[in-house]
C-alpha positions in Angstrom: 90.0 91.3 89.9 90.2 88.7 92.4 89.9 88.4 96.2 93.6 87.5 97.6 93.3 87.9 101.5 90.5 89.0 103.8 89.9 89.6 107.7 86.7 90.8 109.5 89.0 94.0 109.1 90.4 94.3 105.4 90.9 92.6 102.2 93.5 92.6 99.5 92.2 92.6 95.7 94.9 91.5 93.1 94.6 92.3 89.5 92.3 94.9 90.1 92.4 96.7 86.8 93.2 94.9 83.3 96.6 95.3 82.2 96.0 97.6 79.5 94.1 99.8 82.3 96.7 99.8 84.8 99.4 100.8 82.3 97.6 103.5 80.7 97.2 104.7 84.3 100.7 105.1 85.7 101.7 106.4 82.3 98.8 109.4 82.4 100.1 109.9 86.5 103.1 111.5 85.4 101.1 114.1 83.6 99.1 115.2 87.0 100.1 117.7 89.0 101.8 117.3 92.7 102.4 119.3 95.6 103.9 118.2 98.7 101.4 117.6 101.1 102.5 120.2 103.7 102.8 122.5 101.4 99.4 122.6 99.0 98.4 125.8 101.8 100.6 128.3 102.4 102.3 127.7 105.3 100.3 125.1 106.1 101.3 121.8 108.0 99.2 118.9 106.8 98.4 117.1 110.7 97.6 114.2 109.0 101.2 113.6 108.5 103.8 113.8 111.2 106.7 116.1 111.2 108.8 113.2 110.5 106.8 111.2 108.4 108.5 112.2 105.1 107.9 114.2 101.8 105.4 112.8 100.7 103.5 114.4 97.6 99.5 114.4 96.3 97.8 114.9 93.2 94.2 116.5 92.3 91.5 115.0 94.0 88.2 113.7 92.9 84.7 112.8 94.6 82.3 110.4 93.5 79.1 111.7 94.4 76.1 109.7 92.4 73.4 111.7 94.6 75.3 115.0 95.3 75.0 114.8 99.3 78.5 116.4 99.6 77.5 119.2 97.3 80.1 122.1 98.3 81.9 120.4 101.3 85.1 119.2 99.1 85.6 122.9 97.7 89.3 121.4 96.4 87.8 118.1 95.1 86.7 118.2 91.6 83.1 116.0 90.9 83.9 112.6 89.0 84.5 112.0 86.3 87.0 114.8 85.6 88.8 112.8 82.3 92.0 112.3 84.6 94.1 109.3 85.1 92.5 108.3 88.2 88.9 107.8 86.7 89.7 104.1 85.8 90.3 103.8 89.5 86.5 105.3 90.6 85.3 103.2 87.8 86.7 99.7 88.8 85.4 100.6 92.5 82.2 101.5 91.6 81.6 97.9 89.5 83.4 96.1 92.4 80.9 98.1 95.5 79.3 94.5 95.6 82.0 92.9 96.3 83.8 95.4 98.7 80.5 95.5 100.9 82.1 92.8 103.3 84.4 96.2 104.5 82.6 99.0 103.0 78.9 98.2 103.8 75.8 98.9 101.5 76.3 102.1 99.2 72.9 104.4 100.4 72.9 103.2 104.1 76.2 103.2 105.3 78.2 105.4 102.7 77.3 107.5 99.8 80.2 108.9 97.9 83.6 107.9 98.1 87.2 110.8 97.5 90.1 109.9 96.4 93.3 111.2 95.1 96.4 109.8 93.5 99.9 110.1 96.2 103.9 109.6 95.6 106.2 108.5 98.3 109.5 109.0 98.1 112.6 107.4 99.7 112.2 108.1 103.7 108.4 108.9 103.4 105.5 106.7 105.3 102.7 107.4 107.4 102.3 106.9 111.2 99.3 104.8 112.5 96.3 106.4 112.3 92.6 104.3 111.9 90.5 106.9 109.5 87.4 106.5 111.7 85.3 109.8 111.9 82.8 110.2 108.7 84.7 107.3 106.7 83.0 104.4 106.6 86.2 102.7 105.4 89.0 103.4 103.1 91.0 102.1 100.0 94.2 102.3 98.4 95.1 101.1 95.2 99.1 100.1 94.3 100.0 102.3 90.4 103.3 102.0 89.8 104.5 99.1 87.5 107.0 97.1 90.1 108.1 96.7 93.7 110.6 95.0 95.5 110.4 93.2 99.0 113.2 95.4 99.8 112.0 98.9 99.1 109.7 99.0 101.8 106.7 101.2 102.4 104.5 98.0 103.5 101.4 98.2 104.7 101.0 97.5 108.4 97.1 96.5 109.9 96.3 95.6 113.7 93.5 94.1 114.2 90.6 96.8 115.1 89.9 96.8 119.2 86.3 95.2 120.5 84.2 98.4 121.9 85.4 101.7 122.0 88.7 102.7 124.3 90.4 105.9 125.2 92.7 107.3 123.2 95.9 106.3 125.5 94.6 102.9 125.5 93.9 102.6 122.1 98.1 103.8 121.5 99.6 101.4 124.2 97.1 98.4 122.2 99.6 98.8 119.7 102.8 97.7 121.2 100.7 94.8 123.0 99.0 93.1 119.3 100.2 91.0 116.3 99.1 92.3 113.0 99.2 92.0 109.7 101.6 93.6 106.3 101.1 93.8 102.9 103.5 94.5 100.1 102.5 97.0 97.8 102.6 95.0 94.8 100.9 96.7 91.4 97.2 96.7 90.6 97.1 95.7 93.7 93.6 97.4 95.9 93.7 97.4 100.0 90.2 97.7 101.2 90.2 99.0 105.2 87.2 99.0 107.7 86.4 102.3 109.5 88.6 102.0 112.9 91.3 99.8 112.0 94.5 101.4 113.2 96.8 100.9 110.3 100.5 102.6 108.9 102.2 102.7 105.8 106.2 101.9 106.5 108.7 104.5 104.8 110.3 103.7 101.4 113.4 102.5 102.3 117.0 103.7 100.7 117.1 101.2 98.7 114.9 102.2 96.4 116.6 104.3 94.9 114.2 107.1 92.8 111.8 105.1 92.6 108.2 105.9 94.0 105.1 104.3 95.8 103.1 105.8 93.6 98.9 105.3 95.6 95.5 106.2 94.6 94.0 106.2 98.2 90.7 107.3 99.3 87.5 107.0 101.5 83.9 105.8 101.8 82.5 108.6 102.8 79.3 108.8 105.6 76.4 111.7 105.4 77.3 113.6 108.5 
């Protein structure tokens, strides 16, 4: 694992598991079970994505919960470890909470369990800006599948995070005003993202074919 770009705001991690980890891990994925994220309820419309953001799909997910403060509030979150692909994932993050604190803060104080769940985006599926603020104290995603091409798209897009709190309209018209930040979604590759930092994934483009940005993604979570 080793520290390949950072901001007051985020920081890119390359290498993140060992080969042999990172392998075995996109090989076990294709075992999990997806559903299409507006449709794991009935009927339901996932708000978190747009209406046009795509088809985007998501696996089981997990929470790591050392001291059980989230006891019963993830009812469809299993409790780490489960034996599934993604526990290598949990694992490396839990060995590396030293060196995410930068982004993160202190595990106890500012956050004490951290979700997450592996994703697949196809062709034509992204994710609009949005900053995960709320009870996160920061989130993560983590880059499985085994190649990516500058030309397949579904960057990672981060603007800087605004000084002091602003209204929502201002905080939506900030973002045609600022120069940010991308990042490719190369393998074993983990993004680490501050609380509040507006940030999007670009779409998959055509040409890439079937092929899939295949995410573990999650949150630091805060005690409410």
């Amino acid at each position: 694992m080793r520290l390949t770009h950072r901001t007051p705001d985020f920081a890119v991690f390359d290498d993140f598991l060992d080969p042999g980890a990172a392998g075995s891990l996109w090989e076990r994925l294709r075992d999990e079970e997806f559903h299409f994220v507006h449709g794991r309820r009935e009927g339901a419309w996932n708000k978190v994505y747009g209406l046009l953001d795509g088809s985007p799909l998501s696996g089981p997910g997990t929470i790591h919960d050392p001291d059980g403060h989230f006891t019963g509030r993830f009812p469809d979150h299993a409790n780490h470890p489960t034996g599934a692909a993604t526990d290598c994932v949990a694992k490396q993050i839990e060995e590396a909470t030293p060196e995410l604190l930068p982004w993160t803060g202190r595990f106890g104080e500012d956050w004490h369990a951290f979700s997450y769940r592996p994703f697949l985006y196809p062709q034509g599926s992204g994710l609009a800006w949005h900053d995960d603020s709320g009870n996160r104290a920061a989130s993560f995603v983590f880059y499985a599948h085994p190649e990516w091409q500058p030309s397949w798209g579904a960057e990672l897009l981060v603007c800087p995070a605004p000084s002091g709190v602003l209204p929502v309209a201002r905080r939506h018209a900030r973002l045609t005003e600022q120069i940010g930040h991308y990042v490719a979604p190369l393998p074993n590759r983990l993004v680490v993202i501050r609380s509040g930092v507006p940030h999007m994934i670009k779409k998959v483009e055509p040409h890439a074919g079937d092929r899939l940005r295949v995410s573990v993604a999650g949150f630091f979570l805060r005690r409410a």
